[in-house]
C-alpha positions in Angstrom: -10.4 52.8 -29.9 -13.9 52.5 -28.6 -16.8 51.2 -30.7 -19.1 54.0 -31.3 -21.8 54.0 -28.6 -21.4 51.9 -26.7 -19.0 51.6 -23.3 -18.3 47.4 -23.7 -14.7 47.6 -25.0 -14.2 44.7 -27.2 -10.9 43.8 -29.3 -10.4 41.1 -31.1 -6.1 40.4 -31.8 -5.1 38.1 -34.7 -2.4 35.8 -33.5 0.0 34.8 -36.1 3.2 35.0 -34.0 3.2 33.7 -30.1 -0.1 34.2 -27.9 1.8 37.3 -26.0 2.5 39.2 -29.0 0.0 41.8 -30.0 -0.8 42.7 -33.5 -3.6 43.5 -36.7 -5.4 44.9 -33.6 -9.0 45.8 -35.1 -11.8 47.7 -34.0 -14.9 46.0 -33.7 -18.1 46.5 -35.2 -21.3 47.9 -33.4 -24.2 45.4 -32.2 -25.5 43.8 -34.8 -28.6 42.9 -32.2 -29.2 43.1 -28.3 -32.0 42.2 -26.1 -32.3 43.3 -22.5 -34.4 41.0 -20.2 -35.4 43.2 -17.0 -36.2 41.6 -13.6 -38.1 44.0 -11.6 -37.9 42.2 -8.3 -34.1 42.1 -8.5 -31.7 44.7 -9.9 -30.8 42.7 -12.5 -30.5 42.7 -16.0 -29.7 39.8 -19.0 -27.9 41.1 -21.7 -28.0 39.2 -25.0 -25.8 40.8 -28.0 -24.8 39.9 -31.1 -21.7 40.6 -33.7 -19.9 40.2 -36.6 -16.4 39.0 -36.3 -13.8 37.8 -39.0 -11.4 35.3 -37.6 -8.3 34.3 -38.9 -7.7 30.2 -39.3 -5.5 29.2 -35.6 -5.9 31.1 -32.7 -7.8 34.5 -32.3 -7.7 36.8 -29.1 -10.5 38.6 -28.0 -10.8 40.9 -25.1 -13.9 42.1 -23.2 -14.0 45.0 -21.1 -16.6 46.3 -18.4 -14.8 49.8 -16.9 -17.2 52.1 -16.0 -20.3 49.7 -16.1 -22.6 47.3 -14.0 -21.6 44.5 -15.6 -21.2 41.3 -13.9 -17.9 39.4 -15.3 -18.4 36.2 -14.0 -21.3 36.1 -15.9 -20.0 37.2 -19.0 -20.4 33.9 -21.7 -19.3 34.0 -25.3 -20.7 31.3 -28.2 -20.5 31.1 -32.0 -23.7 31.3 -34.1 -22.5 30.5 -36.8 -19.4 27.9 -38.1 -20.3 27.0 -34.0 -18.8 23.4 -35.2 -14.9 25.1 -36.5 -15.1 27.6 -32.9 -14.0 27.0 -30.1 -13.4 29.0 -26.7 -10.0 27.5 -25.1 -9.9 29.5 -22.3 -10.5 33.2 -20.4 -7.7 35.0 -19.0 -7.5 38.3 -17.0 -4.6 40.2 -18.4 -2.1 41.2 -15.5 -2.0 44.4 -15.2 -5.2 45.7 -16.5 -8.1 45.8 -14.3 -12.2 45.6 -15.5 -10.6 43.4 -19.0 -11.1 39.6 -19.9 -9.5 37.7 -23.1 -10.9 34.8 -25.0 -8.4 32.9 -26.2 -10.6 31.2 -29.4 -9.3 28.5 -31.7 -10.9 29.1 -35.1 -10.7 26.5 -38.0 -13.1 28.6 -40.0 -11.2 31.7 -41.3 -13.8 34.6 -42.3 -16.7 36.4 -40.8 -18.4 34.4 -37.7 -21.8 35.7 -35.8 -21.1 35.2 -32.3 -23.2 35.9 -29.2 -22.1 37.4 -26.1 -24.1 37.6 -22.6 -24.0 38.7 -19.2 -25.8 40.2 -16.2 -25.4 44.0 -15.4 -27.3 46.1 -12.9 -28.6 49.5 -13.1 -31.4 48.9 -15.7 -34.9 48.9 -14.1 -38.6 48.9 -14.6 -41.8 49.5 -12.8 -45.3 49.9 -13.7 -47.9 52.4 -13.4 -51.8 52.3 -13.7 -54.4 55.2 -14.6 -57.8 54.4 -13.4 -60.9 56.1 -14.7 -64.3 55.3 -13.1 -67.4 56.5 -14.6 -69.8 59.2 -13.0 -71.7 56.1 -11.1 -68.5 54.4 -10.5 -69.8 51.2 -12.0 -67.6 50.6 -14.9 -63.9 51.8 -15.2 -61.3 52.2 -18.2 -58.2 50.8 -16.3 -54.7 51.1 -18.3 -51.5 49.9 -17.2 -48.0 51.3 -18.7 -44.1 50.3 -17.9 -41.6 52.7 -17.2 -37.8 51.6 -18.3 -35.1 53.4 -16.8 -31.0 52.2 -17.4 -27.7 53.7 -14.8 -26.0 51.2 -15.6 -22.9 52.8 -17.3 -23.8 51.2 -20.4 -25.2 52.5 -23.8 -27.9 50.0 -25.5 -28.6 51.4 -29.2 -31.5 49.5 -31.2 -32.4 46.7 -28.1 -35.3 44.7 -27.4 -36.7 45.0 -24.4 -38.8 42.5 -22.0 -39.8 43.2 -18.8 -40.3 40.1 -16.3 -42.3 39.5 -13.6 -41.0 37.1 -10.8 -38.9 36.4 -7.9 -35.5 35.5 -8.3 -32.7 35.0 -5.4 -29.0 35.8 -5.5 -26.2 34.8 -3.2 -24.0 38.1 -4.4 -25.4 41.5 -5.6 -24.5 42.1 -9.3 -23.4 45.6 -8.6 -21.1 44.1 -5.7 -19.5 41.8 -8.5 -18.9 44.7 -10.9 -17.1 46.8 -8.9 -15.1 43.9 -7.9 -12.5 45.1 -10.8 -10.8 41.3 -11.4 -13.4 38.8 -10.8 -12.2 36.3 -7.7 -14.0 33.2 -9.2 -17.4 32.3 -7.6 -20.6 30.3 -8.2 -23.9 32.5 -7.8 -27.3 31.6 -7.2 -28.3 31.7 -10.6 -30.4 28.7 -11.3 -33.2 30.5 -12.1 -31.7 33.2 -14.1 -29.8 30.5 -16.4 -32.8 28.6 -16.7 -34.2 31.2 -17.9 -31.9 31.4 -21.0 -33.0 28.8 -22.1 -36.6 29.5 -22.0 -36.2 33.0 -23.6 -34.1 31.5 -26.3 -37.2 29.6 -27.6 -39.5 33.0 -28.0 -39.6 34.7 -31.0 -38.3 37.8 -32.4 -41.2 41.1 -33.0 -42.5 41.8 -36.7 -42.5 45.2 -37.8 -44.4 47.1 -39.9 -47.5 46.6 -36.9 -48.3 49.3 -34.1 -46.0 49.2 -31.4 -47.2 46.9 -28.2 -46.4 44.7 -25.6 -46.7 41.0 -26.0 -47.1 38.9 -22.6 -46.4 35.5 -22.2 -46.0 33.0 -19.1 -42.7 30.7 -18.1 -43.0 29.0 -15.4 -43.2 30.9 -12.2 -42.4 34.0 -14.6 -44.2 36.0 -16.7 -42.8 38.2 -19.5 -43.4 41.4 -21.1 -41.9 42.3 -24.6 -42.5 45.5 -25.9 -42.6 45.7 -29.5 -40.2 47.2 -31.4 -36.8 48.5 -30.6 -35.4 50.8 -29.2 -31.8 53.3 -28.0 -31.6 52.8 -24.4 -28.6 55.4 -23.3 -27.8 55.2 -19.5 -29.1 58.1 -18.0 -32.4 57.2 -20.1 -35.7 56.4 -18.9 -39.0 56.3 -21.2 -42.4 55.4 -20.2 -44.6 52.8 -22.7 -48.3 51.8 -22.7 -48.9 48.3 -21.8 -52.4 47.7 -21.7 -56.1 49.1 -22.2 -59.4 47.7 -20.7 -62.4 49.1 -21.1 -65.5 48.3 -19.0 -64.0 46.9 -16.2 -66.8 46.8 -13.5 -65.3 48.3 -10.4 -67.1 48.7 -6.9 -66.8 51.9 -5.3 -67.4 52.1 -1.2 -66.4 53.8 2.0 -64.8 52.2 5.2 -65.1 54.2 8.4 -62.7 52.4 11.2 -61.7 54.9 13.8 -58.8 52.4 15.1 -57.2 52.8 11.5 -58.3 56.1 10.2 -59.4 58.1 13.3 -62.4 60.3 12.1 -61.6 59.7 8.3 -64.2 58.1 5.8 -62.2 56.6 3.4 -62.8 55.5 -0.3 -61.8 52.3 -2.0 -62.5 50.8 -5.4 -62.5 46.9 -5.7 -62.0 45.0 -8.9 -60.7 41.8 -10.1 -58.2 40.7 -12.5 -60.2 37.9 -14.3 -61.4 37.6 -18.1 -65.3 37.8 -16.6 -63.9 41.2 -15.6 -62.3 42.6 -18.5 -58.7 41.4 -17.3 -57.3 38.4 -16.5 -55.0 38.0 -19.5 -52.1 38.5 -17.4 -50.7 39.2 -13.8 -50.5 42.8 -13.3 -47.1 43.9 -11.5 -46.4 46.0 -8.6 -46.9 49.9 -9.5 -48.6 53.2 -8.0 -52.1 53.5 -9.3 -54.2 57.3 -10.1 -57.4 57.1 -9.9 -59.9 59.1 -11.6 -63.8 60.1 -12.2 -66.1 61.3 -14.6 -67.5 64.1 -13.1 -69.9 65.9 -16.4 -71.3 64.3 -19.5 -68.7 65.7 -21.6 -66.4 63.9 -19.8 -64.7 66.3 -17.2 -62.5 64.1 -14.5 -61.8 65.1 -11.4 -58.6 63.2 -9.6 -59.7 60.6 -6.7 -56.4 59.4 -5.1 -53.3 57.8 -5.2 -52.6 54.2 -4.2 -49.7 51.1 -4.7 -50.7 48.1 -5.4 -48.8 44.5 -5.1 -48.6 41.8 -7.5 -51.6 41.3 -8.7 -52.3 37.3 -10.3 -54.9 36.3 -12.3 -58.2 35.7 -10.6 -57.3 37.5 -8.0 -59.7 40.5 -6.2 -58.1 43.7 -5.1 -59.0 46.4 -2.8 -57.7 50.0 -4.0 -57.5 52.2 -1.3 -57.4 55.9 -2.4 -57.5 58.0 0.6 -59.9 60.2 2.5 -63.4 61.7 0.9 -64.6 65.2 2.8 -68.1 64.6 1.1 -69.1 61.2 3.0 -68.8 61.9 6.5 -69.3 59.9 10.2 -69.8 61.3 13.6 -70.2 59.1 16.4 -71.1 60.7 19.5 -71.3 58.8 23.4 -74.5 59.5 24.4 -74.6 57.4 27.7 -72.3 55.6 30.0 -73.6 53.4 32.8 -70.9 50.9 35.5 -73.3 48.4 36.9 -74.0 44.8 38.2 -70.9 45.5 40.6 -69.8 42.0 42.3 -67.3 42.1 45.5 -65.4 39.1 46.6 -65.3 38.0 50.4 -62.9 40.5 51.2 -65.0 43.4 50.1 -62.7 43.9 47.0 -64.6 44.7 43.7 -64.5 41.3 41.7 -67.3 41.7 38.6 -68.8 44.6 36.9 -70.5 45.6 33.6 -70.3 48.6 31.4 -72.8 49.9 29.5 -72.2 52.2 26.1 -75.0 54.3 23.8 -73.5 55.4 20.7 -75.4 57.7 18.2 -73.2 58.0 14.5 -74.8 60.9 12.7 -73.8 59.7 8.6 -74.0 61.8 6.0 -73.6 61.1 2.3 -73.1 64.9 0.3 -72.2 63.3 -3.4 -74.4 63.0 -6.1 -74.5 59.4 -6.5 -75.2 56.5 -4.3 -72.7 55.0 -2.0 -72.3 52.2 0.0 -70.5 52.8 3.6 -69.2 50.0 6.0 -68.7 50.8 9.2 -66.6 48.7 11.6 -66.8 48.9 15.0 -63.9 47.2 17.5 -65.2 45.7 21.2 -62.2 43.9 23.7 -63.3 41.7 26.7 -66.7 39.8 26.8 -69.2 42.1 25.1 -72.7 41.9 23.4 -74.7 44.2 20.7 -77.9 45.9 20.8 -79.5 47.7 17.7 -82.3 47.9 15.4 -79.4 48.1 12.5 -78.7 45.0 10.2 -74.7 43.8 11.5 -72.1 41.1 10.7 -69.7 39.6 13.2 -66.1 39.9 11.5 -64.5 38.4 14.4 -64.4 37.6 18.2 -64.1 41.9 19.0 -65.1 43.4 15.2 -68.8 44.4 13.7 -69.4 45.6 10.6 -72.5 47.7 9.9 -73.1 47.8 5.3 -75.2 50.8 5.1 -76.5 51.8 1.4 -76.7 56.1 1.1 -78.4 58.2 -1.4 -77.2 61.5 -3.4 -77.4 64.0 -0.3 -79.1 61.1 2.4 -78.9 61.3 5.9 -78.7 58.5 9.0 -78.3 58.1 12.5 -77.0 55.0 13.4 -77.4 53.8 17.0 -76.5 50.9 19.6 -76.0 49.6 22.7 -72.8 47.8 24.1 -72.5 45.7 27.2 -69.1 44.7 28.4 -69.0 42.2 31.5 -65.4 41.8 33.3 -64.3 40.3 35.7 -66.8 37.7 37.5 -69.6 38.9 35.7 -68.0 37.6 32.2 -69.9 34.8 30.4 -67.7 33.7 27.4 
C-alpha cells in the first residue's frame, strides 16, 4: 500500500532467500523531513527528503516509484545518514515489467533503523513574486513590499517541507517534465552542473528555529540567491499560497510624466523611479521578476486610490528602475502645428529639384490638473539634418531626440513652443 500522503511509492523488501524472491514486504514510514528548493527561471524543483528505515544485516531491496508525478528518475539519488560507513548502494535496477519503478539493491552490515536521504528533480512546483507599492500624497516617499507566491502541479503531495525560493539562471539539455513522462529512464547525462553544485552549497545552510514569527531569510551563492521562508509548511499539488517577503518603509521614490507621441501617441504617461540600494531603503537583496500595483495616498486619513499595474525584471542590487504604470487623464499635452513653410529650394543642371528645407512651428498647450507638483519630460523625435529653435531649456538625447524637463504646479498651465528646420538634399550641412 501507499504511504499516507504522499504519491512517491517506496518499498523496502528484506531479502533472506535469493534477490528475485519477494517477501516481509513493509510499508514505509512518512517523511521524516523534506525541503523543496524552487528555481523560478526554470521549471524545476530539488527535492530533499528524509526517512526512517530498518534494515536487515545482508542485502535489502528498496523500490522507488514516480507514477503519476514530475519527477525526474535519472535524477533520483539515495545516501545513508546514518551507519553511512555499514551502507552501501550496489546497484539500481528497473524491474521488467513495471513501468515509472526503480529498486536499490543495498548491502547493509548494520541491521536496525538507518536515516537515509533521498533526492531528485521534479517539475510542476513554481514561484513568482509580487510587489505592492504605496507612494505618499506628494509621491516622495513610498512603503514598497514584496511577497512570493508558491504554487505545486506536480503530482506530488509535500506534507511539513521547507521551502526556498531561488533566484538565478540555470540551463538544461532535457526538460524535467520530458524525462518524467519518459516512464523507464533511457540513461542520459543532463546539464546539471549548476543544479548539483548547488547541493552542495545548500547542504551547508542551516535549518529555521521556531518559536520566532514566520519570515523569509535571504542569502547569496554564487551567481544565485536564495530565499527560505520560515517555517514549514503542507504543500498538496493543486496548492498554491502566497507569503510576505519583505517590508520597506520610506523608500524615496520619484514620480514623473513622459509624453513621446512615437510610443504612446497622445498619452501622458506616469512612472515612479527608485533604486534598490541600502541608501534607499533596499539593497539587502536582488528583487526577482514579478507584476508590481501601485498605489497613493490620496486623504490624511490615509485613503489610497490605485495608480497602475506594471512587471518588472530582475532587479540587482544598486540598481535604478523605472516603473512604468500607465496613462494619467489629469496631466495632459496637446501639440498643435501652427506653421509649415518649404523653402531654400535648390535645382541641379537639369532643372530637377536637388535641396530644400522645411520649416515647422509647434505650440504644446500642457496642462497639469493634480494637486501636487509634477515633473513632465517631453521628447521630441527629428530624422534627416535638423536644428532647434526655442526660448525653452532642452537636452540632446541623441543624433534625432530632444527632451524638454518641465516642472508643473497643482492646476499650472504652459505653452511650449519651437521651431524646427530640416535641410535635405543639397542643402544638408551635417
Amino acid at each position: 500500500m501507499r504511504p499516507p500522503g504522499t504519491a512517491v511509492f517506496l518499498t523496502l523488501f528484506l531479502l533472506a532467500v535469493p534477490a528475485h524472491a519477494r517477501i516481509n514486504v513493509v510499508t514505509l514510514p512518512g517523511r521524516d523531513s523534506v525541503q523543496l528548493t524552487i528555481y523560478n527561471s526554470a521549471d524545476l524543483t530539488m527535492v530533499k527528503e528524509t526517512r526512517f528505515l530498518t534494515f536487515r544485516k545482508g542485502l535489502n531491496k528498496l523500490e522507488f516509484s514516480w507514477a503519476n508525478t514530475l519527477i525526474d528518475p535519472t535524477s533520483v539519488e539515495f545516501r545513508a545518514l546514518t551507519h553511512a560507513d555499514q551502507v552501501e548502494v550496489l546497484d539500481v535496477r528497473f524491474p521488467p515489467r513495471v513501468t515509472n519503478t526503480l529498486e536499490w539493491r543495498i548491502q547493509s552490515e548494520f541491521a536496525g533503523e538507518v536515516q537515509v536521504e533521498i533526492r531528485y528533480f521534479t517539475s510542476g512546483i513554481t514561484w513568482s513574486a509580487d510587489y505592492v507599492a504605496e507612494a505618499n500624497q506628494p509621491e516622495k516617499l513610498m512603503k514598497l513590499a514584496g511577497n512570493v507566491r508558491v504554487t505545486n502541479n506536480s503530482g506530488e503531495d509535500y506534507e511539513n517541507a521547507e521551502t526556498r525560493l531561488v533566484v538565478g539562471v540555470i540551463h538544461l539539455v532535457e526538460e524535467i517534465a520530458q524525462l518524467a513522462r519518459r516512464g523507464r529512464p533511457i540513461p542520459t547525462t543532463l546539464a546539471f552542473n549548476e543544479e548539483r553544485a548547488a547541493y552542495k552549497s545548500f547542504d551547508s545552510l542551516g535549518g529555521m528555529g521556531a518559536g520566532r514569527r514566520r519570515e523569509i531569510v535571504k542569502e547569496g551563492l554564487s551567481e544565485y540567491f536564495l530565499y527560505t521562508v520560515e517555517g514549514r509548511d503542507t504543500i498538496p499539488t493543486g496548492w498554491s499560497k502566497r507569503l510576505p517577503s519583505f517590508r520597506a518603509a520610506d523608500v524615496p521614490v520619484i514620480s514623473y510624466y513622459k509624453f513621446e507621441q512615437e510610443q504612446w501617441a497622445h498619452r501622458v504617461i506616469r512612472f515612479y523611479r527608485f533604486k534598490n540600494d541600502q541608501e534607499n531603503k533596499l539593497g539587502n537583496e536582488p528583487l526577482p521578476d514579478g507584476a508590481v500595483m501601485a498605489f497613493r495616498t490620496v486623504t490624511a486619513d490615509n485613503l489610497y486610490a490605485f495608480v497602475g499595474r506594471t512587471n518588472v525584471k530582475y532587479i540587482p542590487i544598486g540598481e535604478q528602475v523605472e516603473l512604468e504604470l500607465g496613462d494619467d487623464l489629469e496631466v495632459t499635452v496637446k501639440p498643435r502645428l501652427m506653421n509649415w513653410i518649404k523653402d531654400e529650394i535648390k535645382f541641379d543642371n537639369d532643372g530637377n529639384v536637388a535641396g530644400w528645407t522645411i520649416k515647422e512651428t509647434w505650440a504644446f498647450e500642457i496642462q497639469n490638473s493634480k494637486d501636487i507638483d509634477i515633473a513632465l519630460d517631453i521628447r521630441r523625435n527629428f530624422d534627416g539634418d535638423w536644428s532647434l529653435k526655442t526660448d525653452t531649456k532642452f537636452e540632446e538625447v541623441d543624433k534625432q531626440k530632444v527632451k524638454f524637463a518641465l516642472p508643473l504646479k497643482p492646476g499650472e498651465k504652459q505653452t511650449l513652443s519651437y521651431e524646427v528646420t530640416t535641410r535635405y538634399g543639397t542643402n544638408v550641412t551635417r
